[in-house]
N, C-alpha and C positions, 0 to 999 in steps of 0.2 A: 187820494190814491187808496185804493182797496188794502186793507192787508193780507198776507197771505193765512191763512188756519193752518194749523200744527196739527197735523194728524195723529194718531198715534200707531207708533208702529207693528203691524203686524204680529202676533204670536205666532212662533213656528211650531210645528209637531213636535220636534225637539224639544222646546222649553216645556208643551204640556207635559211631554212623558217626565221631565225632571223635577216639575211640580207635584207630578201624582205618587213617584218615588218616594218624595221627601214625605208627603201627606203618610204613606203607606211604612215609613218609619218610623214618624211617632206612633202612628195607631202600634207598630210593632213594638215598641220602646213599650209604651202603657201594660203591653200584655206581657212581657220580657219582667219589669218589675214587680206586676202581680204576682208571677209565677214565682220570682225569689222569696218573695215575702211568706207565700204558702210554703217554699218547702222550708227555709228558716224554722218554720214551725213544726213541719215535719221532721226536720231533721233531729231536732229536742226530744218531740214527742217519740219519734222511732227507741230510743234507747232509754229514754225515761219511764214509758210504760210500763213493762217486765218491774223495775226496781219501783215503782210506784204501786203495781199492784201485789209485789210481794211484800212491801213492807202494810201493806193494808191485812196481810193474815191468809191470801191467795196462795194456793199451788200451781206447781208450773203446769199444768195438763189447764188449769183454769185461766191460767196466760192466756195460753193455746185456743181455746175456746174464746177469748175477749175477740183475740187475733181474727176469727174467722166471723164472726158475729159482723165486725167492723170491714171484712171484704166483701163478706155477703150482702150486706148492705149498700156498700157501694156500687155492686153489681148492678142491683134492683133501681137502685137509683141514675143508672148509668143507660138502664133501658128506659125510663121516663127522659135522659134527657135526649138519643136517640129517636124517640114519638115527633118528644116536641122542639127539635131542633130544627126539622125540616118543614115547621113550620110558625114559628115562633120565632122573635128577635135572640138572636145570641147575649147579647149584653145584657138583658133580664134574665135571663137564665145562671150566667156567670153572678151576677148581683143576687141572685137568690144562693147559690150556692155557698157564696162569700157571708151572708147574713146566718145558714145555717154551720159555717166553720166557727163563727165568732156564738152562736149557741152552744157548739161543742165545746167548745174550751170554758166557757164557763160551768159548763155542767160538770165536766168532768172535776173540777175545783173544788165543785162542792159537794157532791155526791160518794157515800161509799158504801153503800147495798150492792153488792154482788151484780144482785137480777137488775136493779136500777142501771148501774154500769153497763152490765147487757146491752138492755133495749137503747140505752146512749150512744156504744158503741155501734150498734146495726144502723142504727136514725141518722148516726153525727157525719164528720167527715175524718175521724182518727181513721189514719193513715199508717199501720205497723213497717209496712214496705217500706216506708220513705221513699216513696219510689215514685214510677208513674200509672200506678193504679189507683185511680182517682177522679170523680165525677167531674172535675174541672178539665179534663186531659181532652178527652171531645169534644168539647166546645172551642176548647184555644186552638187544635188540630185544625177548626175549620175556619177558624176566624183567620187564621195563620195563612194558611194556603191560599184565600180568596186575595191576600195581600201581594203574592210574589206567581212571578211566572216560575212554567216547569224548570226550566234552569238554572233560577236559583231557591228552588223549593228544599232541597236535600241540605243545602249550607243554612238557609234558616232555621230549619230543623235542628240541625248541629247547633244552632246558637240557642234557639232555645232550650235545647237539654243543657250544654252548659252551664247558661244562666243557672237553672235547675237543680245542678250537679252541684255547683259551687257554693249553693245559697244551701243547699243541703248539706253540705260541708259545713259550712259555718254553723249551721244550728246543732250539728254534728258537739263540735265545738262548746255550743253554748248549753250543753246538756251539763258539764262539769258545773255549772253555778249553785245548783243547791250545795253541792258538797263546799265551791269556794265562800260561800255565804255561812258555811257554821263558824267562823270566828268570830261572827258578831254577833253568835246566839241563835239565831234562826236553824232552827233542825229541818233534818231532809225533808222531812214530808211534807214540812211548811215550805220549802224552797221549792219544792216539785209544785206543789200545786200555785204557786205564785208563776211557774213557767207554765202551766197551765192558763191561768187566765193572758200573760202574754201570748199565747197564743192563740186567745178569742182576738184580741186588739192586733195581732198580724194579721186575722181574718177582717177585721174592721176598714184597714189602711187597703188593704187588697179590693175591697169594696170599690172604694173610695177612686181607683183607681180605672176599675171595671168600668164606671160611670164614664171614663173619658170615651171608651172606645163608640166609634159612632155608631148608630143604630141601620142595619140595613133591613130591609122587610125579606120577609120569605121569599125564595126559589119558585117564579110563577111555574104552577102545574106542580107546585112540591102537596106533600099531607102522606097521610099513611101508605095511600097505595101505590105512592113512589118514593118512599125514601127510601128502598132498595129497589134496580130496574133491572137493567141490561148485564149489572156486575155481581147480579146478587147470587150467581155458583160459586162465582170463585171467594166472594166474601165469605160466603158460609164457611170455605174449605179451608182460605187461612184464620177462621174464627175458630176452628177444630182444632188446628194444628198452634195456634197463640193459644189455645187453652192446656194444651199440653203441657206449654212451655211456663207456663203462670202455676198449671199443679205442682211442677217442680219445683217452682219457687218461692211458691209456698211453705216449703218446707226449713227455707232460711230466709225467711222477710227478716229484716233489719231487727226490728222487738227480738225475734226467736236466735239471731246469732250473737245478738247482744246479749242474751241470757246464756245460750251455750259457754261464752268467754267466762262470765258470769260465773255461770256452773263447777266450771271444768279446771279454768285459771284461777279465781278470785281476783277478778280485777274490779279496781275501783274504777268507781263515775268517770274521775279526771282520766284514766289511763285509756277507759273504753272511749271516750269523749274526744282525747288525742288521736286516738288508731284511728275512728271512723272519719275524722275531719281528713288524716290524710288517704282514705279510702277514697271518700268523695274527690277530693283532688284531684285522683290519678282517672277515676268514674270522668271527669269532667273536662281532663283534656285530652280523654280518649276522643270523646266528642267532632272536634273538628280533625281528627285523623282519620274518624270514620267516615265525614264526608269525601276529604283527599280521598282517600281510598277506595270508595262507592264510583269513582271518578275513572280509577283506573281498571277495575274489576267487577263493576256495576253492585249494587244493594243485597241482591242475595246471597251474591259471593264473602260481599263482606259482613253480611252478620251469621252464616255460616261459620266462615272461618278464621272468624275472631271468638266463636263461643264454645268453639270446643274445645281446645286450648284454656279457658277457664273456667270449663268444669272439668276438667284434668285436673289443676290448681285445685280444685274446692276438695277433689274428692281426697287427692296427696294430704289437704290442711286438716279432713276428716280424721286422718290417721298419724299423722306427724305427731310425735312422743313429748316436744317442747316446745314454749309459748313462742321462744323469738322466730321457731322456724315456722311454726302455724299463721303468725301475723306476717312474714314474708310472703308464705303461699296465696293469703288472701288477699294480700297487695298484691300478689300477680292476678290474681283471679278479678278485681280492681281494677287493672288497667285495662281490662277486653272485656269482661261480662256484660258491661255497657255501652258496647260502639252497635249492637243491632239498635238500640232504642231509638237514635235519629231516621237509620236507613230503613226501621221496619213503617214507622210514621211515616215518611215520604212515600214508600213501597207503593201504603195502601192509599194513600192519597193519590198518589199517581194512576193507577190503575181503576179507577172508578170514573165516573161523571161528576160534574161539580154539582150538581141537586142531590146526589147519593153522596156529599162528602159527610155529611153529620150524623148520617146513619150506617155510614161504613165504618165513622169512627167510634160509635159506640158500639154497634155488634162484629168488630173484634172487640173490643175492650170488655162488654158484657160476659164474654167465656171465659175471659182471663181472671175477671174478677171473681167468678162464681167458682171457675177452679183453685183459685189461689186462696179461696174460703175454705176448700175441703182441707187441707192441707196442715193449715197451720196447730190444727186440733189434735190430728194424727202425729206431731210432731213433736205439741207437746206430752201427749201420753208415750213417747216414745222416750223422753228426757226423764218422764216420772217414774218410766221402768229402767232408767240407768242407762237405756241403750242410746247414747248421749251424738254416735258419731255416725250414727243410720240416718239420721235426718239429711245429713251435707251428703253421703254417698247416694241416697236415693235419688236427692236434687241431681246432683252429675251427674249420673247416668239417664237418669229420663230425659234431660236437656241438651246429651248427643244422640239419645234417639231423635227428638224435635228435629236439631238440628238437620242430621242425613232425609228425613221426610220433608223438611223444606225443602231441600235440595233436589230431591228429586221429583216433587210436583211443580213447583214455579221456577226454576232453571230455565225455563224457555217462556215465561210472559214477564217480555221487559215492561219497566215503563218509560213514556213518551222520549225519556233526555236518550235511552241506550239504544233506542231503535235505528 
């Protein structure tokens, strides 16, 4: 008697789609841990900077100047990776960029010529922002988005600045080590530059990391003369109005408010090291309130009118007469000056083609970078001439002009989830 054969049964649609989910969560996990790992390092390097380069014999106006060397740079570099994104594997690009972090940080270790420093800072990947202006930010935007559909694009988002937010926070944190390391003898400068080379070796593991994600080839029909098409007016117009928004915040990137405290207060490493960790905190879990909230009152709404509100906060902290109420104000200014960063990501993702995603995400990113370079130069000569609290006023008020001219150019182009 024959036996019967055991078939095997069927795969349903359902089980693919729950397969390719699970797949599209690690690849998002991989790129989620990179991102902590970079700002970890950012988040160090943001406040250790200023105090590493003054105690090398620098003035604050030369801060200033490192400051914008090092966004300028990243601009320049953010329009090569715009070129060659829309035609070029993502995961080499990420792995190149992660190979020249882990050169920065050793450079910056061992190096203290001035003009040396310069050219380091323009080349490297020093970060003053802590933020997400950053040659890594475009590549992961696209990498990102190709993973999740339109309706869960905006909560990814939120997750990944989190991530971001928090790991910033923490490195926030780990800025006080040189200072808790002088009881064993190790003086600041030696302790600074030892968190320096930890943060070539954050660049190392971030590598390491990048390597997981899989490789997908180019956007058939992508290269130069389409990596902007159909969306390339209205990219231009929110690359004008993000640049706006970036000159003003340039004027208190993370280095430059950490030296006003600095300045102004005399705070130590530990005290700025505690403030900024619970800075990032509150940065971090504005995050997923700003996608709820994109939810109910769609993306522009809510990074409108979560950002004017905290440059209110900034400019109040600009003038407040005492520290505990200056660090209140900027803990309010904390909890909102970061909910546009997930909903302006999705915005522009939203509103483009998926072959213009890698070139939409760098030319906005490119104006923000290049104006957030003029900025920090102008701010520090503003602290060298005393005028210590024009910097935080000028940032508010340019950033609710931004804000009302967002509002009233894209107020009426939703994207795909609000239509």
């Amino acid at each position: 008697m024959q036996r019967a054969t055991c078939l095997p049964r069927p795969v349903t649609p359902t089980q693919v789609m729950r397969a390719a989910r699970s797949v599209q969560r690690i690849h998002a996990t991989f790129l989620f841990a990179a991102r902590a790992l970079r700002d970890i390092g950012d988040g160090f390097v943001a406040i250790l900077l200023p105090v590493y380069l003054l105690a090398l014999g620098f003035a604050p106006l030369q801060v200033g100047v490192i400051a914008t060397a090092s966004l300028l740079g990243s601009a320049l570099l953010t329009i090569g990776v715009g070129i060659l994104g829309a035609r070029y594997d993502h995961r080499q690009l990420l792995l190149a960029a992660a190979s020249l972090m882990v050169a920065t940080g050793v450079a910056f270790a061992v190096v203290h010529e001035y003009a040396l420093l310069l050219v380091i800072a323009f080349a490297g990947t020093i970060n003053p922002s802590a933020g997400s202006v950053s040659v890594f930010v475009p590549l992961e935007h696209a990498v990102l988005t190709r993973e999740v559909t339109d309706a869960a694009r905006t909560k990814m988002f939120a997750r990944y600045s989190l991530v971001g937010a928090l790991a910033a926070a923490v490195g926030a944190l780990a800025s006080a080590t040189p200072d808790l390391l002088a009881p064993a003898g190790l003086d600041q400068l030696t302790g600074i530059k030892a968190m320096f080379v930890l943060y070539a070796l954050l660049g190392l593991l971030g590598g390491f990391l990048y390597a997981r994600i899989p490789q997908r080839g180019p956007t058939p029909g992508s290269g130069i003369a389409s990596a902007l098409g159909p969306s390339r007016n209205f990219v231009f117009k929110l690359a004008a109005l993000f640049s706006l928004d970036a000159f003003a915040g340039g004027f208190v990137v993370q280095s430059l408010l950490a030296l006003w405290l600095f300045e102004k207060f005399d705070l130590s490493l530990a005290e700025a090291g505690f403030f900024f960790f619970w800075s990032g905190v509150l940065s971090a879990f504005s995050f997923p309130v700003a996608a709820w909230l994109s939810r109910h009152i769609g993306l522009i709404n809510t990074m409108v009118f979560t950002h004017i509100p905290s440059s209110i906060a900034l400019m109040l902290a600009a003038l407040a007469p005492t520290l505990p109420l200056t660090l209140v104000l900027l803990l309010i200014r904390a909890a909102l000056s970061q909910m546009d960063v997930p909903t302006r990501s999705s915005y522009v993702m939203a509103v483009v083609t998926e072959a213009e995603r890698a070139a939409a995400a760098s030319f906005t990113s490119v104006p923000r970078s290049l104006a957030a370079a003029a900025s920090p130069a102008l701010a520090g000569a503003l602290f060298a001439a005393s005028f210590r609290a024009w910097p935080l006023l000028i940032c508010g008020a340019l950033k609710i002009i931004y804000d009302l001219l967002l509002l009233m150019q894209f107020r009426h182009l939703k994207p795909p989830e609000e239509r």
